[in-house]
Every structure is written in structure tokens, then in C-alpha cells.
C-alpha positions as YAML, in Angstrom:
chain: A
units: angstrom
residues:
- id: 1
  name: UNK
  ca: [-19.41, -34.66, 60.95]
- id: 2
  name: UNK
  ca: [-17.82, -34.74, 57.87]
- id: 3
  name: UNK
  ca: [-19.88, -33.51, 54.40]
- id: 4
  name: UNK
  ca: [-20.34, -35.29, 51.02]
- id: 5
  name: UNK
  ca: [-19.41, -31.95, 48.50]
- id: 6
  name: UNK
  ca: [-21.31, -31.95, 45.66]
- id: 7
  name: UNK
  ca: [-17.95, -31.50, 43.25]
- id: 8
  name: UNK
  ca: [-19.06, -28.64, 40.18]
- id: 9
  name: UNK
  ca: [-15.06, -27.82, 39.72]
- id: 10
  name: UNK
  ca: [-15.05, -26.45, 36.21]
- id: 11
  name: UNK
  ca: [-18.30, -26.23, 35.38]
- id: 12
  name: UNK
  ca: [-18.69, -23.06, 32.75]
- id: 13
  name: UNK
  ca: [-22.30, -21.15, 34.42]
- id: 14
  name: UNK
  ca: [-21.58, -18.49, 31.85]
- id: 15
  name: UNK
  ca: [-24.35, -16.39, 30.28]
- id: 16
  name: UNK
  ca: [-26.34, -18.53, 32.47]
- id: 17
  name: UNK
  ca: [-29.56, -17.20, 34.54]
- id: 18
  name: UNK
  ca: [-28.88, -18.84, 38.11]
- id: 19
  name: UNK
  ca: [-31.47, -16.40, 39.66]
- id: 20
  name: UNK
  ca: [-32.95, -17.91, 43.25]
- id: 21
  name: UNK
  ca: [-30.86, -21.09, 42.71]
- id: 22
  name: UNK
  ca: [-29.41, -22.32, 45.93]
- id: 23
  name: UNK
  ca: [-26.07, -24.08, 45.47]
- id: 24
  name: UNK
  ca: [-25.94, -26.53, 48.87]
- id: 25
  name: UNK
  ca: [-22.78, -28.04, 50.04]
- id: 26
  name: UNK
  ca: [-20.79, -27.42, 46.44]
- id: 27
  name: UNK
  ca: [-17.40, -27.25, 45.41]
- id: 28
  name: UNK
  ca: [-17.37, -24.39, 42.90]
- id: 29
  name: UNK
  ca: [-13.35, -25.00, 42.40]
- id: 30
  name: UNK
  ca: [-12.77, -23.33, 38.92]
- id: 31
  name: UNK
  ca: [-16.35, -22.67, 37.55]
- id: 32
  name: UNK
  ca: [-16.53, -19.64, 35.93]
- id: 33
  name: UNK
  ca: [-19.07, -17.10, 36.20]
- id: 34
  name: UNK
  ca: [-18.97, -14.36, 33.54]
- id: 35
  name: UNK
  ca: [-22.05, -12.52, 32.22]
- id: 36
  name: UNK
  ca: [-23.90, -14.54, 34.56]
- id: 37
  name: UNK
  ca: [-27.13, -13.51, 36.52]
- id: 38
  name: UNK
  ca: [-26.98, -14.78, 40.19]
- id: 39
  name: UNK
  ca: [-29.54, -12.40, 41.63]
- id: 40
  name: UNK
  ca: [-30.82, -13.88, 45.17]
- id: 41
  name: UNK
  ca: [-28.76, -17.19, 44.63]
- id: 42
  name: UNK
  ca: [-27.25, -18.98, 47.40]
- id: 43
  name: UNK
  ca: [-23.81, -19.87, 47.74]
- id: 44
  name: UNK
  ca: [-24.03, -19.66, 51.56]
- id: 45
  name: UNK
  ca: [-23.03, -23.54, 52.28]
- id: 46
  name: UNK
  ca: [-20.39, -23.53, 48.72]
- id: 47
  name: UNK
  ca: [-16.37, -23.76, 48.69]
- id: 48
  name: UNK
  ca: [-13.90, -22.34, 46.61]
- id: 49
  name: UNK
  ca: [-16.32, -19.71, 45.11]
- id: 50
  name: UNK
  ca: [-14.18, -17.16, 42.56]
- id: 51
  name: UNK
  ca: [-17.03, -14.45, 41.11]
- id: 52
  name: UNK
  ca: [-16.17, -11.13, 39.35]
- id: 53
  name: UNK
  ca: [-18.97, -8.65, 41.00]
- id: 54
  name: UNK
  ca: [-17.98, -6.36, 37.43]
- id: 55
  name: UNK
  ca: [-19.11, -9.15, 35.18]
- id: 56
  name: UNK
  ca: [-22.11, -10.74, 37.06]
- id: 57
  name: UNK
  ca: [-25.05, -9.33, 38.34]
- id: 58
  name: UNK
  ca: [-24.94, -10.76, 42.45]
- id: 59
  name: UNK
  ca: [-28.17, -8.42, 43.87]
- id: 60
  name: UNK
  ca: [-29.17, -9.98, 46.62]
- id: 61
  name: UNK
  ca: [-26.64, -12.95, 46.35]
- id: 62
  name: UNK
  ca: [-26.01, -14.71, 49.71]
- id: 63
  name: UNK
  ca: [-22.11, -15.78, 50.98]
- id: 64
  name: UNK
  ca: [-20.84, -16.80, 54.01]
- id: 65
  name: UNK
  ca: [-17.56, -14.78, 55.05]
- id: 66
  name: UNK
  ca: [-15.25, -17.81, 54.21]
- id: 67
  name: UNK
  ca: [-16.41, -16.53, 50.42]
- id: 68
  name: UNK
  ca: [-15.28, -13.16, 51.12]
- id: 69
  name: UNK
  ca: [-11.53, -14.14, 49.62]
- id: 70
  name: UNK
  ca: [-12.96, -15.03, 46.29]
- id: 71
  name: UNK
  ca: [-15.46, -12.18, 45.81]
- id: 72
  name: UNK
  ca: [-12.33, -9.70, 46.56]
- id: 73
  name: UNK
  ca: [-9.79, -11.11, 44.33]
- id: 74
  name: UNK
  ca: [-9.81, -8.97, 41.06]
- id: 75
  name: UNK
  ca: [-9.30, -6.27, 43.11]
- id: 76
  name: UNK
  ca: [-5.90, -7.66, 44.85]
- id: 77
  name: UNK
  ca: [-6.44, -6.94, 48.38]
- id: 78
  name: UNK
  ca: [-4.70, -8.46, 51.01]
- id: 79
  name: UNK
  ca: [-6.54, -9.82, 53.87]
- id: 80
  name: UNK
  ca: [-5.65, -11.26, 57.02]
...
């Protein structure tokens, strides 16, 4: 069964309050998140999701494990 993505590829969420929002089935391919409050949102069912944990607040944020390679990147750790 094949999806319909909801595309938000560049969307700019900075300085934005995104607390509780749950972001079904989205493409998050370049949106940038800086200064941005994502307490208890959902990005469980998102793609391409790129987040600096220094420069957001993410208590209580929900990802699936396919996120886990965008969460880690600042930090440059190799996963396989």
C-alpha cells in the first residue's frame, strides 16, 4: 500500500511553537527547525526529519527509529 506524503520540504518552522502538533505521513526534507518548541509533537509517521536537540526544545517529542539518523547528525556518529 503505497502512501500519499504530505510534501513540507523547506518549510522554515523556526521560532515556531509546534507543541502537541502531530505531523502524519510528512516529508520534512529540508525544513528547518531552530529555536523551535516541539514539546510532545509527533513526528512518528514523518520522513527525512533533520532536528538539532541543542537548538529545539523536543520533551516528550515522539520518532520512530528510522528518525534516529537525523536526530544524531550534528553530532557525526556513524551508524550501521
Amino acid at each position: 500500500m503505497q502512501t500519499d506524503w504530505f510534501d513540507l520540504s523547506n518549510v522554515d518552522f523556526s521560532s515556531s511553537d509546534l507543541t502537541q502538533i502531530k505531523f502524519k505521513d510528512c516529508n520534512l526534507f529540508d525544513a528547518t527547525f531552530e529555536n523551535t518548541i516541539l514539546d510532545k509533537t509527533d513526528f512518528f509517521n514523518t520522513q527525512n526529519v533533520i532536528i538539532n536537540l541543542d537548538k529545539n526544545k523536543v520533551k516528550g517529542a515522539v520518532f520512530n527509529q528510522n528518525n534516529l539518523r537525523g536526530l544524531l547528525q550534528q553530532y557525526d556518529i556513524i551508524m550501521k
